[in-house]
C-alpha positions in Angstrom: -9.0 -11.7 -0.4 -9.9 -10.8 3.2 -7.3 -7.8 4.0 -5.8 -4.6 1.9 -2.1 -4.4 3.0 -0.8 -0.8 2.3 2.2 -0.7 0.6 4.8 2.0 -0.5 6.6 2.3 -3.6 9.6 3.7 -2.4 12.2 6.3 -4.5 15.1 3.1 -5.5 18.0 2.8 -2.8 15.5 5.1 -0.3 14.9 3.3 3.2 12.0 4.1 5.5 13.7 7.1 7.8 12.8 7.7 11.6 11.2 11.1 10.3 8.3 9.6 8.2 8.2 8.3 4.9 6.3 11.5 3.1 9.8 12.4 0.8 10.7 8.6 -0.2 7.2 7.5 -1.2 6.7 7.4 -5.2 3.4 5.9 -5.0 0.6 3.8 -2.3 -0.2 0.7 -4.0 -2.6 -1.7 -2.3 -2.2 -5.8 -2.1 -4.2 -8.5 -0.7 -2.9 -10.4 2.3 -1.4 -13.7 2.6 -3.9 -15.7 4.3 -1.4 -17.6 5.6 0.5 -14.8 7.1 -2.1 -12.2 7.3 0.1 -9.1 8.0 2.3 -10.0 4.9 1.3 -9.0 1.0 0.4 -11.1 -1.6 3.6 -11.0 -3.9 1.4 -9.0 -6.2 -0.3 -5.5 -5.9 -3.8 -5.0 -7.0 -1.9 -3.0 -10.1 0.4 -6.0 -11.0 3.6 -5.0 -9.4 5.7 -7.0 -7.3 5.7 -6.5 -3.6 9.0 -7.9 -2.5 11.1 -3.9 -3.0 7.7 -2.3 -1.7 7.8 -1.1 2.0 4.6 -2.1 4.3 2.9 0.9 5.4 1.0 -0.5 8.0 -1.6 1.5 7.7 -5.0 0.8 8.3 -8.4 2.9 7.9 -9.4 3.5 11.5 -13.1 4.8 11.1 -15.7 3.4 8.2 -15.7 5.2 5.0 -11.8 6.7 5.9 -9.7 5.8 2.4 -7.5 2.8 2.2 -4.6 4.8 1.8 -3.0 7.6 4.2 -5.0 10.7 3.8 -1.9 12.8 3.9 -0.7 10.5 0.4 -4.0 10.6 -1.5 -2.0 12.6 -4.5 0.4 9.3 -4.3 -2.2 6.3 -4.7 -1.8 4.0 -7.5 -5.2 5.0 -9.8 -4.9 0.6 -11.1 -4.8 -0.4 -7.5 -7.7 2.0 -6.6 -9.7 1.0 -9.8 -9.4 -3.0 -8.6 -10.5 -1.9 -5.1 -13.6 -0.1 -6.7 -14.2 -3.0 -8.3 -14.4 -5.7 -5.6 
């Protein structure tokens, strides 16, 4: 697996709205990324979920050592997804 794609777990029926996505998001969940199609998820997170009703975040860590998930979500990452990541 070469790239993390960020992905939200959204509230159900909730869309992505033009203000931010801080009030839908239940959880960040991380996948590994197609290699054929590297900006689109595996069909599985890292936890075991299925991506296909999970929201790309597009989110990417800008600086080394910056988390893989939005700083301003860390209370919303997925501890399973995190543990796999750890583990890599």
């Amino acid at each position: 697996m070469t790239a993390i794609i960020v992905l939200f777990e959204l509230e159900p029926d909730e869309a992505l709205g033009p203000d931010g996505v801080e009030p839908a998001v239940l959880a960040v969940h991380a996948a590994g990324g197609d290699p054929d199609v590297p900006e689109d998820p595996l069909p599985r997170t890292l936890c075991g979920l299925d991506t296909d009703p999970m929201e790309h975040s597009h989110y990417r860590p800008t600086r080394p050592g910056e988390p893989w998930y939005p700083p301003a979500l860390a209370d919303r990452r997925c501890p399973a997804c995190e543990a796999a990541l750890r583990a890599r």
